[in-house]
C-alpha positions in Angstrom: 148.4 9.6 91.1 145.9 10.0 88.5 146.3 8.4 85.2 146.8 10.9 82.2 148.4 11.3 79.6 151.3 13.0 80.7 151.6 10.7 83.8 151.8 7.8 80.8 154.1 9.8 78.5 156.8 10.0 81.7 156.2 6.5 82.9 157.3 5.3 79.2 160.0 7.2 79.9 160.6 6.1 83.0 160.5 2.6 81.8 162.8 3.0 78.6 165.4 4.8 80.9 165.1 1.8 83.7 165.6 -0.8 80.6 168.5 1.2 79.7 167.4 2.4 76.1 168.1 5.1 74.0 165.5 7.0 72.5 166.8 6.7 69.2 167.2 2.7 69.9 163.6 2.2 70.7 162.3 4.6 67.6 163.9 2.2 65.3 163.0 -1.1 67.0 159.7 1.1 66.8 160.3 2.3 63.1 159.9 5.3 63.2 162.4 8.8 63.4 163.5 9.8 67.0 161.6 13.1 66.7 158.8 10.8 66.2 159.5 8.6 69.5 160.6 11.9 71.0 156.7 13.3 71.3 155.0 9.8 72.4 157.4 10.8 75.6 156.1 14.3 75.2 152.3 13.3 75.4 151.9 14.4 71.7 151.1 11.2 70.5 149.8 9.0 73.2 146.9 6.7 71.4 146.2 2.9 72.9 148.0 1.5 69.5 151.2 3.6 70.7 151.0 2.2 74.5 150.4 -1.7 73.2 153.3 -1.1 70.7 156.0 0.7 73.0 155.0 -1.5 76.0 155.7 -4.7 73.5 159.0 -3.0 72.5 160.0 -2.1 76.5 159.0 -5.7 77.3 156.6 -5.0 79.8 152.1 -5.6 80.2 150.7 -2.3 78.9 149.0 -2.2 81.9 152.3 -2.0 83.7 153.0 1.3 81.6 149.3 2.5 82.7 150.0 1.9 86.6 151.6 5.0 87.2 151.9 4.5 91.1 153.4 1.3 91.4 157.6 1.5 91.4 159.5 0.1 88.5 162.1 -2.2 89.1 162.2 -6.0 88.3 160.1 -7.4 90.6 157.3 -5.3 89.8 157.6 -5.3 86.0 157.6 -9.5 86.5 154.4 -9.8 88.5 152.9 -7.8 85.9 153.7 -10.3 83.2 153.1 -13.6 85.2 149.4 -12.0 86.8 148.2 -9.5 83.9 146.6 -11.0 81.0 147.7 -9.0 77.5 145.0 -10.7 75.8 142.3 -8.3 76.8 144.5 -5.7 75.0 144.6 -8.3 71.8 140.6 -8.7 72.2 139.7 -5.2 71.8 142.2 -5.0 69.2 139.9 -7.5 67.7 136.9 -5.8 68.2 138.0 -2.8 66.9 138.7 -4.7 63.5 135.5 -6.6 63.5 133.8 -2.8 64.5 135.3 -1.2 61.5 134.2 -4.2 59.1 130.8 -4.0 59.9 130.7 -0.3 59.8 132.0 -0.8 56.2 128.9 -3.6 55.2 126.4 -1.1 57.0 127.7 2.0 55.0 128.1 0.4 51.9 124.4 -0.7 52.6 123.4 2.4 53.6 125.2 4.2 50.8 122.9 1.4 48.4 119.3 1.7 50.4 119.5 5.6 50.2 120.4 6.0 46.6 118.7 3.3 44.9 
């Protein structure tokens, strides 16, 4: 199966439903409204901040929530913690920051070089 966003939307689904959540159980652990939760399921709101957050709240390695083919059950979701590493997901998190800081020094330069 390929990965999209719909086939993450229903695996989050999947997921929650396996864990036995409610929808309105994991929008507040999540704080936000149901309605909210309701179209991350719906592949309305489906961003890489959404999967690291959801997957942290269902307990599971984002990339768990990513690999659409392989079955959930506990097994599976446990040799995805033990063998996965989360960190990569932490490092580009980093990145990102550090990406948006300099592109704030090199636009406030910018913004000085071109009207000065």
């Amino acid at each position: 199966m390929e990965i999209t966003g719909p086939a993450i939307a229903a695996r989050i689904k999947q997921i929650r439903l396996y864990r036995g959540i409610k929808q309105d159980y994991a929008a507040s652990i999540l704080e936000m409204t149901q309605q909210s939760y309701s179209l991350i399921e719906s592949n309305q709101d489906l961003r890489l901040s959404t999967i690291l957050n959801v997957s942290k709240m269902l307990d599971v390695n984002p990339l768990f929530v990513m690999a659409v083919d392989i079955p959930i059950n506990d097994t599976t979701i446990n040799r995805f913690q033990q063998e996965l590493n989360v960190g990569v997901f932490d490092e580009l998190e980093k990145c990102r920051e550090k990406i948006d800081f300099y592109k704030g020094i090199l636009g406030s330069k910018l913004s000085e070089s071109l009207f000065h």
